[in-house]
C-alpha positions as CSV (number, residue, x, y, z in Angstrom):
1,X,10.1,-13.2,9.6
2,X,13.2,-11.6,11.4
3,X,15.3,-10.1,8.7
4,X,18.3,-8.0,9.5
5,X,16.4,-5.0,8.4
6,X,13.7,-5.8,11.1
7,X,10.0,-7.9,10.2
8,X,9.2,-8.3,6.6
9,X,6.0,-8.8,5.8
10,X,5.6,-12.1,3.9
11,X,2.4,-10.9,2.1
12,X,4.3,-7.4,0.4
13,X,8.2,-7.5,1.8
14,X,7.6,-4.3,3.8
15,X,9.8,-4.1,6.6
16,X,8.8,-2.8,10.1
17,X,11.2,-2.5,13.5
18,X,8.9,-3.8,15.9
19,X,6.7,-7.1,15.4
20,X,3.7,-5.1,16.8
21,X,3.9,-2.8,14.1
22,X,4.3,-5.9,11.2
23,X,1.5,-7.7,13.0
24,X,-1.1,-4.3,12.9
25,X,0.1,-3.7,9.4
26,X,-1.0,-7.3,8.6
27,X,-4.7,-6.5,10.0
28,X,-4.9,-3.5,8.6
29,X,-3.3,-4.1,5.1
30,X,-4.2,-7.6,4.2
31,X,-6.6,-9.8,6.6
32,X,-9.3,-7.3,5.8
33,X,-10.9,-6.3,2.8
34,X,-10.5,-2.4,1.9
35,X,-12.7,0.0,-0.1
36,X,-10.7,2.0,-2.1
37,X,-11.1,5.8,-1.7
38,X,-10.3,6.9,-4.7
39,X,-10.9,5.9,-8.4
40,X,-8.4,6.5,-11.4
41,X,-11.4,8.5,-14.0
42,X,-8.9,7.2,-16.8
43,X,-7.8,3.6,-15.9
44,X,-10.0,2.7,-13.3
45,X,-7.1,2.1,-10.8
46,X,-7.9,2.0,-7.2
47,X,-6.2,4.0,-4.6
48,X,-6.3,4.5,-0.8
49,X,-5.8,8.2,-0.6
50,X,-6.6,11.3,-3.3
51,X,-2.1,11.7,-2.6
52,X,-2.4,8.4,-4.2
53,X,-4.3,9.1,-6.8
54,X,-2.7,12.3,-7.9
55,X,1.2,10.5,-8.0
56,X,-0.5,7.8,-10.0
57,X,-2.2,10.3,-12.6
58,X,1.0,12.3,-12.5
59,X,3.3,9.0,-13.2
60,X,1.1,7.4,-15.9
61,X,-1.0,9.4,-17.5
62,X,0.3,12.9,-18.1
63,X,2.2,11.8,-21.0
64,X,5.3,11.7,-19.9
C-alpha cells in the first residue's frame, strides 16, 4: 500500500521508500518462519539479535 510516507507493510505498518525494499522485507520478515537467536533466561522472550536481547533485559527486567 502506497502511503504518503512511502509502502507500509500491511503485516507490521513499517514503512519503506521503495516497493523492492517492502516486498524483501515481506520475505524476509513474515513469509518465512525465523529461529530466534536469542532467548530471554528470565521470560523466555525471543529475539533476533543479542542488541535485542540486551534492550529487552534492560527495558523490563532491571527493575526499573
Amino acid at each position: 500500500m502506497m502511503a504518503p510516507e512511502g509502502f507500509q507493510c500491511e503485516a507490521c505498518g513499517r514503512f519503506f521508500v521503495r516497493p523492492e525494499d517492502l516486498r524483501g522485507h515481506d520475505t524476509a520478515i513474515h513469509a518465512t518462519p525465523r529461529t530466534p537467536l536469542c532467548l530471554c533466561s528470565s521470560c523466555g522472550g525471543s529475539f533476533d539479535s543479542l542488541f535485542q536481547l540486551e534492550d529487552h533485559r534492560a527495558a523490563v527486567h532491571s527493575g526499573r
